[in-house]
C-alpha positions in Angstrom: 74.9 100.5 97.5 78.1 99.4 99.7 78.1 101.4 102.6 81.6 100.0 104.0 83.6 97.9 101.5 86.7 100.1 100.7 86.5 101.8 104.0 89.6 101.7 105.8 89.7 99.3 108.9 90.4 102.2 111.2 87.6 104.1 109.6 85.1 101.0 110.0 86.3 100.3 113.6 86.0 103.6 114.6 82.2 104.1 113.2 81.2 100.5 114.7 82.4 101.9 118.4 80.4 104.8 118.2 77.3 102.7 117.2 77.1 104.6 113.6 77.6 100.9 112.1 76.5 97.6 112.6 79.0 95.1 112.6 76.6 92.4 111.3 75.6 94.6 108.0 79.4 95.3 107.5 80.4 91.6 107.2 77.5 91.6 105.2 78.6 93.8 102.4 82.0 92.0 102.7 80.8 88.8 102.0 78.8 89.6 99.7 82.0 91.7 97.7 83.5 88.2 98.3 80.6 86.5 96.6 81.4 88.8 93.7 84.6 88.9 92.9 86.6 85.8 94.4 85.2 83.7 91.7 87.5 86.0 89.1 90.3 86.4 91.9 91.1 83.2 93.6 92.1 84.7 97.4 90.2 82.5 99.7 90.3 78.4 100.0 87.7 78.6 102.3 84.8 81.2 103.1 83.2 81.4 106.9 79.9 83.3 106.0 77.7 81.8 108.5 80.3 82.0 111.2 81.3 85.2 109.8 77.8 86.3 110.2 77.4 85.1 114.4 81.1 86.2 114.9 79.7 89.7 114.0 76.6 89.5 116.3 78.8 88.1 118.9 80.9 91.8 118.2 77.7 94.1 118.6 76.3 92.8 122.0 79.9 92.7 123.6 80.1 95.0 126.5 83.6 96.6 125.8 82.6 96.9 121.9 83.6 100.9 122.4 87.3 99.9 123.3 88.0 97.3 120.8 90.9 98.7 118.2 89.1 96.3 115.5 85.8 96.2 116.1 83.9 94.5 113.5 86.6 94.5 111.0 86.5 91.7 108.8 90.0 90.2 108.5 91.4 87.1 106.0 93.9 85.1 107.7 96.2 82.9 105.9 96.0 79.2 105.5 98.7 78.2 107.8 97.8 79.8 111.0 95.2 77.8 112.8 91.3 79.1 113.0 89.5 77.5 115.2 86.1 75.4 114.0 88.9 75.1 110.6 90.7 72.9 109.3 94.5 74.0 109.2 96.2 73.1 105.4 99.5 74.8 104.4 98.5 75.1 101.3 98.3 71.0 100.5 96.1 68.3 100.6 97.9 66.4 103.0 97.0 67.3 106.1 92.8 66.6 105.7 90.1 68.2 107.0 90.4 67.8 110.7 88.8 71.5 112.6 91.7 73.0 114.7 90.7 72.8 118.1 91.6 76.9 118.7 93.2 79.9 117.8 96.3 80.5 116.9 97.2 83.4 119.5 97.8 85.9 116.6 94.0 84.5 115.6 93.0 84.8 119.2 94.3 88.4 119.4 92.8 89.7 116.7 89.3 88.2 118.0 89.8 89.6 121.2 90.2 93.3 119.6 87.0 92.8 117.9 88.0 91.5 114.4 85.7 89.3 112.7 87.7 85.9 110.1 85.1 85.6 107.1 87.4 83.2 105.3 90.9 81.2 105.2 93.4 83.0 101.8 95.4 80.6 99.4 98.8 80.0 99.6 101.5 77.7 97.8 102.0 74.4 99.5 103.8 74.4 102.5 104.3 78.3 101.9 108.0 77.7 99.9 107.4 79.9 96.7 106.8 83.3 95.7 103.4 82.2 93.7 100.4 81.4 95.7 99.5 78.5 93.2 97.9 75.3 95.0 96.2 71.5 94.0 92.4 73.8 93.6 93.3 77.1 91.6 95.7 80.0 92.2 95.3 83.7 93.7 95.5 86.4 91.4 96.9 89.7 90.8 93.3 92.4 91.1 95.7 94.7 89.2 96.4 91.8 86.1 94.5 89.0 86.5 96.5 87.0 84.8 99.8 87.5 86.8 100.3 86.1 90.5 99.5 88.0 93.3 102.9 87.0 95.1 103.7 84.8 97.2 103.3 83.0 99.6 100.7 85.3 101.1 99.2 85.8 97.5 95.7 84.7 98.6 95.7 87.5 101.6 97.1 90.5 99.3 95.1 89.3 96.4 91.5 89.7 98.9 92.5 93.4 100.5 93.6 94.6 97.0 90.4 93.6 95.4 88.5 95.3 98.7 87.0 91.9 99.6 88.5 92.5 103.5 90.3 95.9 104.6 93.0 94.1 106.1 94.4 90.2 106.1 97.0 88.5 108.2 99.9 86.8 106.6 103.5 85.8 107.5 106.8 86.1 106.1 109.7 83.8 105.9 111.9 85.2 103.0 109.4 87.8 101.6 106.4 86.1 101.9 104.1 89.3 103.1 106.3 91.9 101.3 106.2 89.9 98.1 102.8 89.8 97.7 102.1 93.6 99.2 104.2 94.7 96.6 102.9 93.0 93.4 98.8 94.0 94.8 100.0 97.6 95.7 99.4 97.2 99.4 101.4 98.1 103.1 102.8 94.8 104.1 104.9 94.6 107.0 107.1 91.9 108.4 108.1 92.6 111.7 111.4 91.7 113.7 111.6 88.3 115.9 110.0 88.1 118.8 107.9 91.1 118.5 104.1 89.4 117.3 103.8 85.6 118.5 105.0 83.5 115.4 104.5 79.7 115.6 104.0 78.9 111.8 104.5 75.7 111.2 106.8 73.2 112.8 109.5 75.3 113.9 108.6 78.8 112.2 110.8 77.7 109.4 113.7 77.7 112.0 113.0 81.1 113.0 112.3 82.3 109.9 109.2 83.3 109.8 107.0 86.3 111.5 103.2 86.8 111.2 102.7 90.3 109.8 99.5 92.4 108.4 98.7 93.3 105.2 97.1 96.5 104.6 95.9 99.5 102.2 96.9 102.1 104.4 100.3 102.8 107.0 97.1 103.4 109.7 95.8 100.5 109.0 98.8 97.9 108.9 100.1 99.7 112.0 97.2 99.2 113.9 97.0 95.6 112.8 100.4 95.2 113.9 99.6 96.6 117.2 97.0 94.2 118.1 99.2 91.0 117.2 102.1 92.6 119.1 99.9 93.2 121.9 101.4 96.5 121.9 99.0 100.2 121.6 102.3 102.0 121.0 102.9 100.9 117.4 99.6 102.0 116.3 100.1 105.7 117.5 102.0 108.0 115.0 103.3 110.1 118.0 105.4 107.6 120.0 108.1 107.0 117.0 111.6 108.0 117.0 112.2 109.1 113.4 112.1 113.0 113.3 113.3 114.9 109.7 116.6 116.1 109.6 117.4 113.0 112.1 117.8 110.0 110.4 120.3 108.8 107.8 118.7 106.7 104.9 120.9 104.2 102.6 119.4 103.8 99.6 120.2 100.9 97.3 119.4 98.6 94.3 121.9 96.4 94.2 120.5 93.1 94.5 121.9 90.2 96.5 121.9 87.7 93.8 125.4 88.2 91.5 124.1 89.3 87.5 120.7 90.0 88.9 119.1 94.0 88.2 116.1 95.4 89.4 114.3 96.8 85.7 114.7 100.9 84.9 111.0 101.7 86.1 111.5 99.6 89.6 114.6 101.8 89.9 113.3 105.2 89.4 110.4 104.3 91.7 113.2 103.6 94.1 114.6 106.9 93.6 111.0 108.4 93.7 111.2 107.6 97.2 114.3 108.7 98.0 113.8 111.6 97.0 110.4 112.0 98.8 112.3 111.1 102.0 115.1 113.8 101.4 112.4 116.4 101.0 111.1 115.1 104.4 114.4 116.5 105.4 116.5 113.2 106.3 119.8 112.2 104.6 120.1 109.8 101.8 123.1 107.9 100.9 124.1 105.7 98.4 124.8 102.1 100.3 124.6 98.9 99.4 124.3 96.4 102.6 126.9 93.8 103.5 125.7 91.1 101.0 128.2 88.2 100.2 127.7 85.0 98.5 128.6 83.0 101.6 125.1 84.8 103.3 123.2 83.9 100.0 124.2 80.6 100.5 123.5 80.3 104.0 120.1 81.4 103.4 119.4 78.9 101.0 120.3 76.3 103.4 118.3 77.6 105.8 115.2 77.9 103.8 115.6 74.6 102.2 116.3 72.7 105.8 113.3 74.4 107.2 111.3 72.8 104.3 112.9 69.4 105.1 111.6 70.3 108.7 108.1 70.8 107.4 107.9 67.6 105.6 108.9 65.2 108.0 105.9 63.6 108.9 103.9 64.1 106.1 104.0 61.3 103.0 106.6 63.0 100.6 105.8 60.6 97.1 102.7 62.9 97.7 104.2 66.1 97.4 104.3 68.4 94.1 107.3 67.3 92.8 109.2 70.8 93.3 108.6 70.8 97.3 110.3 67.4 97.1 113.3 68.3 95.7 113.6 71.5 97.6 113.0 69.2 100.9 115.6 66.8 99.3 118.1 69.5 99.5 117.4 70.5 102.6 118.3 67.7 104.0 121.3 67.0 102.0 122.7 70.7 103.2 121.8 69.8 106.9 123.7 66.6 106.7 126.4 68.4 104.8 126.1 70.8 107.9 125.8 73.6 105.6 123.2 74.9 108.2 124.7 76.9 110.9 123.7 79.0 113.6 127.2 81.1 113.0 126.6 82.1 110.1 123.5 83.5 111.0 124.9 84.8 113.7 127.8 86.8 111.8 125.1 88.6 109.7 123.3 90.2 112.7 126.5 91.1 113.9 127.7 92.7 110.5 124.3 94.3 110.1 124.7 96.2 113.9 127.3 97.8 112.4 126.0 98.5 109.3 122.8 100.1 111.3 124.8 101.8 113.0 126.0 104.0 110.5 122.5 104.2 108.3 119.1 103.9 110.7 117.2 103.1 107.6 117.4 100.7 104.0 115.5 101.9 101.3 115.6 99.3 98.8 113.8 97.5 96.3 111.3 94.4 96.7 110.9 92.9 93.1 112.8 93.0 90.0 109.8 94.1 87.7 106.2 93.0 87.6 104.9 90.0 88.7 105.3 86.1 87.1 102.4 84.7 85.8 99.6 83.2 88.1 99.5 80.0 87.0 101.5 76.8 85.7 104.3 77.0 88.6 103.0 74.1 90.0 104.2 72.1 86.9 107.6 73.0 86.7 110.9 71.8 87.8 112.7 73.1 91.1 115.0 74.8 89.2 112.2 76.6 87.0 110.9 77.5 90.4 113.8 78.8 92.5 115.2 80.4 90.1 112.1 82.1 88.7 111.6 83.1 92.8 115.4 84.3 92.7 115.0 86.7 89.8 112.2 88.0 90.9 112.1 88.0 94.4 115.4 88.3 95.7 115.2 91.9 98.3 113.6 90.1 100.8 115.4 87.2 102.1 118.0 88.9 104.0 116.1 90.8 106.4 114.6 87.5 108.1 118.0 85.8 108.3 119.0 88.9 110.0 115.8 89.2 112.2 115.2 92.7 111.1 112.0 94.5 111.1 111.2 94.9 107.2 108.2 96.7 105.0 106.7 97.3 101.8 105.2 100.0 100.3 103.9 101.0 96.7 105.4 103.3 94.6 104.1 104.3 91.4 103.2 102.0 88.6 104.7 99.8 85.9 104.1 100.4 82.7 102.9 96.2 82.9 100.2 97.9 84.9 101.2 96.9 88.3 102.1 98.4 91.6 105.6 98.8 92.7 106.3 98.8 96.2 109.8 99.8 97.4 111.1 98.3 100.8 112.0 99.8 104.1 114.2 97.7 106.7 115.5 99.2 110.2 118.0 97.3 112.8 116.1 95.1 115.4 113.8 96.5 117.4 113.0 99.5 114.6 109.6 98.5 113.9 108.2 102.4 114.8 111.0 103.4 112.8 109.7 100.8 110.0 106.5 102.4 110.6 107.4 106.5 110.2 108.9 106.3 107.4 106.7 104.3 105.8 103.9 107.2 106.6 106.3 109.8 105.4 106.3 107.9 101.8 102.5 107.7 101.8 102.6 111.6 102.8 104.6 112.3 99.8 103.3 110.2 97.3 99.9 108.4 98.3 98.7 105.8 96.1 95.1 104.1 94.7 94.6 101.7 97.9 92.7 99.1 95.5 92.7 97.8 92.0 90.3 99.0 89.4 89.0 95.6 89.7 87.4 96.1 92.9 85.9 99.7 91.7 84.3 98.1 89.0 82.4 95.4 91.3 81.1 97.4 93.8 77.2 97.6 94.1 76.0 100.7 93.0 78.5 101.8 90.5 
């Protein structure tokens, strides 16, 4: 019977510092959930078991093993962040097979707190869409196997909600951790720039992008957090700011894209919250942030220059067809010079004063339950983008403002999937991000993995 699968990471860390686990035997059981399940679930591209299996030993005879926030944790990282002894992939074939030569320093940091990489998680190619669909299969929702798990983090949500790893690493350049935490039902937290190391990809999608955790519990993705900040404070409840009584929450479901609605049962989960919150004591209010078309737009042309930026040196004719276009346009709107650093600029500034009146967002994520997992790859651009729009479109905003973002579930669709509602605080409000988020879980906790994942375990 599984000792440790479904344990909390804080929970297995702890036990492995005070010698009442073995680090090796706990990878074990993880890889062996892994062996199980993935087959049905489609997270992982790659799976480290040997390595998985010395990384761990390597864990038990180190001599500050009592002091390492992760100790033997097995962790998933996503397919875009370089592992060293791996080969790097984004998702597509083009790149080959070549072994990165080291860690990526979110990598590095999560090795040097005692975490232990058993495999490499699916993503779309080149990270562009909200499906984690790729050339070899696609990750898949543990809750509905056949919808997606998100996007394009899919692969890293898909293996914590099926309890194949406690936590997983992914990053997020328009929603691309939140996404994917809300469609599995997990904590998924995207935090503001410069506060964890980014580095994904060429330019980090033109500082788009932030590596982030993904989780199963607030204790869990803060402490994860913590260790790729490099910074103990975010993982300890009792140094944040938000106090009830003291903090003003705007609540809204308007959705940034014009004739776009989040459905009835996203809304009430919405409202769920809000409502949790005000009997925490803070103040909700009914405001909607300063979206305009113009910042749609500008976003757009962002995201689709950074995917031009992405491309450059790799041989386009062998691109799926719907990265080319988007690259296409990209590059089009950059020569257009539809891609400015003042309009990016004039949303930070609106949103300081918009902050300034409300400390907290308390939004949506998705517009109802998840696409399906499969046949994305096939369609136009415009099937794509737009299908990503519709669904998807909470999320986008907070990276072109550079604002610390997270998601967390609420309830469940009657399509018999999580919902996750979204939290966003002004720069620098990541403990905010992180207080209210316990608060929700306080009020309303939720089932931290899919029945799939109950119905695999050994012993049961």
């Amino acid at each position: 019977m599984s000792t440790w699968v479904g344990r909390p990471a804080a929970e297995i860390a702890r036990a492995v510092r005070d010698g009442s686990a073995d680090p090796v035997a706990v990878v074990a059981e993880h890889l062996a959930r892994i062996e199980a399940l993935d087959h049905r679930v489609g997270a992982f591209v790659r799976v480290r078991a040997a390595a998985a299996r010395d990384e761990a030993a390597a864990v038990a005879g180190r001599a500050d093993l009592s002091r390492l926030p992760l100790a033997g944790v097995p962790i998933a990282v996503k397919d875009n962040v370089a592992v060293a002894g791996e080969p790097t992939r984004f998702g597509t074939g083009l790149l080959g097979d070549r072994p990165a030569p080291a860690d990526h320093e979110v990598v590095r940091r999560l090795r040097d707190a005692g975490a232990v990489v058993v495999g490499i998680t699916r993503m779309p190619e080149l990270g562009v869409w909200a499906t984690s669909e790729d050339a070899d299969g696609a990750a898949r929702n543990p809750w509905r196997l056949d919808l997606t798990a998100g996007g394009s983090s899919g692969g890293s949500a898909a293996a914590v909600a099926s309890g194949m790893v406690p936590v997983a690493h992914g990053n997020d350049g328009l929603g691309s951790i939140r996404i994917p935490a809300a469609a599995c039902g997990l904590v998924g937290i995207k935090p503001g720039a410069g506060v964890v190391p980014s580095g994904v990809g060429r330019t980090s999608w033109r500082g788009l992008a932030e590596n982030g955790p993904l989780a199963t519990t607030v204790q869990d993705a803060a402490l994860v957090l913590s260790v790729m900040a490099g910074r103990p404070d975010l993982a300890d409840p009792d140094t944040v700011a938000a106090q009830p009584g003291q903090i003003c929450v705007a609540v809204s479901a308007r959705c940034p894209l014009p004739g776009v609605r989040a459905d009835r049962q996203t809304i009430r989960a919405l409202l769920a919250a809000a409502a949790g919150l005000r009997r925490a004591g803070h103040t909700m209010v009914r405001a909607d942030p300063p979206y305009s078309q113009a910042t749609a737009n500008a976003i757009v042309a962002w995201y689709a220059a950074s995917t031009a930026d992405e491309t450059a040196s790799l041989d386009e004719s062998q691109l799926e067809p719907r990265q080319r276009r988007h690259a296409q346009l990209g590059r089009a709107l950059d020569r257009l010079g539809r891609v400015r650093q003042r309009d990016r600029d004039r949303w930070k500034e609106e949103l300081t004063v918009w902050f300034a009146a409300h400390q907290v967002a308390l939004m949506p994520v998705t517009t109802g339950p998840p696409p399906a997992a499969t046949g994305w790859r096939d369609r136009s651009w415009a099937a794509n983008f737009w299908g990503n729009a519709r669904w998807a479109p909470f999320t986008a905003a907070w990276n072109f403002g550079e604002c610390p973002a997270a998601t967390v579930p609420m309830g469940m669709h009657s399509a018999g999937v999580p919902i996750g509602v979204q939290i966003v605080a002004g720069p620098g409000g990541e403990a905010l991000v992180l207080d209210i988020a316990r608060q929700l879980e306080a009020a309303r906790p939720w089932p931290r993995h899919a029945p799939l994942a109950e119905e695999a375990a050994p012993g049961t």
